[in-house]
C-alpha positions, 0 to 999 in steps of 0.5 A: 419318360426322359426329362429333356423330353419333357422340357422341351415339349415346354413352352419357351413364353406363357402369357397368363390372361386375368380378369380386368376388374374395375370397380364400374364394371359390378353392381356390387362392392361384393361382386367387384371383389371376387373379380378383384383377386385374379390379378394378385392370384396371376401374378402368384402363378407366373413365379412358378411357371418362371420357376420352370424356366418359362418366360412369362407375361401378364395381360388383363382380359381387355380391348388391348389383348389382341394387339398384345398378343401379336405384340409378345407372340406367346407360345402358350396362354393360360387363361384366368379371365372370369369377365370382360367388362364386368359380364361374365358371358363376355369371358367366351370371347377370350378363347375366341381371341387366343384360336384366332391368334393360333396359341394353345391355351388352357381351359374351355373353348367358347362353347364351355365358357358360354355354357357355364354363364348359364346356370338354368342351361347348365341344369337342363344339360345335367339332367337330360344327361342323367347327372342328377340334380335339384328340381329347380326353376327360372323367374324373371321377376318377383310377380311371376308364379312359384312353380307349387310342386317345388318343396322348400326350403328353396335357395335363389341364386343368381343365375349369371353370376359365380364367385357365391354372389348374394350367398348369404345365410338368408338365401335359404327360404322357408315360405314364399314371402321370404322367396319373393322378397329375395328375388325382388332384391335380386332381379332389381340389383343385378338385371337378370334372372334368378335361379331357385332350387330345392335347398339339399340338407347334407354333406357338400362335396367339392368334385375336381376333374383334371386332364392329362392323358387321362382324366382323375377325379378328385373329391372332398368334403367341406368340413364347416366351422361352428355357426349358428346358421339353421342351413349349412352352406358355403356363403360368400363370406365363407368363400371369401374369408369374412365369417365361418368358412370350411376346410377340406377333407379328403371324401372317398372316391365312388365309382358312381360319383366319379362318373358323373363328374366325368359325365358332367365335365364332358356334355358341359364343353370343359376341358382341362380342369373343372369344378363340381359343387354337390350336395349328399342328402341323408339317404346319400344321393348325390345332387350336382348343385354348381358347376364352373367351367374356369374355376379360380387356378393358383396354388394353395397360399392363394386358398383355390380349391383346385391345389388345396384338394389336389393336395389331399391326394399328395399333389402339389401345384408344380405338379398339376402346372406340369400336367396343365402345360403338357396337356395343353401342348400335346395337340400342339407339339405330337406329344401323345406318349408324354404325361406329366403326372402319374399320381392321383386317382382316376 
């Protein structure tokens, strides 16, 4: 492939659109900051795409973006909102906006940023489609009954919120006391349901899926620090650099796993990247645990799993926004025969 070819399926202007985080918006100081970041991460990623010779604007995801957009009329956005107004169910109205205004973007579609909002949804679509995953259930408030063939210990979670919110070392329940404790602290704070699953013991596995004229699989290992936690799992904290966190190692590729991140990225609406956070028990099945339509996107400095995994297999960030613009583009531009990045594995 030419390279003049290649720069001319560029795109002459790229808006980069982030979460507009206010502290009113969330419930918690916690959840406020995992929004908090996208900003200063936007502004890390627009250096590279100027790097490329692209000019490049930055609009927070807010009731101003569509005057914005017809304002600058960018050729491309690349869309790093997580939520609009503190709801991240509120974040599907951005493609909405962008195929409104006719621009290419990158991520998923509405379906896909819908979809990802709901992680008892998520579950039900995973395991109609044979992505294995924990037995799981939905409650709405701490009276109603535990489902009794679920085996603790059992994890809650949020089931609207990412961003590890409420992850904490005591989110792991051995009895029912604890359980229903947690929930009523959970539905109380926050005003929505709580998921609970059978707590996986093993390895946790980090799945990356990335498109260009094909899809690659990416996988690693997060590899904890020392604690004293009975259960190792990723916590807010060790997402969020406030006690023990993890680094990755590169896990070996297995035609069965690769295919059900494949198969996961696809009945999921995802498009161009997607995120995958899986348990391996001691026998080595495999559990999907999480899945993030829009996960954080930015180079390694900025710590987003994407470039820090991407970078195991010997990619770094220029390369993969090489592969995100011209993927983006292609359907835009005929650009079927150019692939940006012929590294990786598939």
């Amino acid at each position: 492939m030419e390279n003049n070819q290649k720069y001319s399926a560029y795109p002459k202007s790229i808006a980069i659109i982030y979460s507009d985080a206010r502290r009113e918006y969330f419930p918690t100081e916690e959840q406020y900051l995992t929004e908090a970041e996208v900003y200063p991460r936007a502004k890390v990623v627009a250096k590279y795409i100027e790097k490329m010779g692209i000019k490049t604007y930055l609009f927070p995801g807010s009731k101003e973006l569509p005057e914005k957009l017809r304002k600058f009329k960018p050729e491309m956005a690349i869309n790093l909102v997580d939520s609009v107004e503190g709801s991240e169910f509120l974040q599907s109205a951005i493609p909405g906006l962008l195929e409104i205004a006719d621009i290419p973007y990158t991520g998923a579609g509405i379906l896909g940023l819908s979809l990802v909002c709901n992680k008892f949804l998520v579950k039900k679509i995973l395991e109609q489609n044979g992505v294995p995953v924990p037995r799981y259930q939905m409650v709405k408030s701490p009276s109603e009954q535990i489902d009794p063939t679920l085996r603790y210990p059992l994890i809650s979670k949020l089931n609207e919120v990412h961003g590890a919110v409420e992850i904490t070392k005591d989110a792991v329940s051995e009895n029912e006391e604890h359980l229903v404790n947690r929930i009523r602290n959970l539905t109380s704070v926050y005003k929505q349901s709580v998921l609970i699953e059978e707590f996986i013991v093993g390895r946790e596995i980090t799945g990356m899926l990335l498109q260009g004229v094909n899809q690659k699989v990416y996988t690693a290992e997060k590899i904890f620090d020392k604690t004293d936690n009975k259960y190792i799992l990723a916590t807010y904290d060790a997402n969020w650099g406030n006690g023990p966190s993890f680094n990755y190692k590169k896990y070996p590729n297995n035609d069965y796993l690769k295919d059900k991140i494949k198969s996961a990225f696809e009945v999921l609406g995802m498009a161009d990247y997607g995120k995958f956070d899986i348990r391996e028990d001691a026998s080595g099945r495999f559990y999907f645990i999480d899945s993030n339509t829009n996960p954080a996107f930015g180079p390694k400095e900025t710590d987003c799993a994407l470039a820090t995994i991407l970078a195991l297999y010997g990619i770094d960030f220029e390369e993969i926004l090489d592969r995100l613009i011209l993927n983006t583009m292609r359907g835009f531009k005929n650009l079927e025969k150019i692939e940006a990045a012929p590294n990786g594995e598939s």
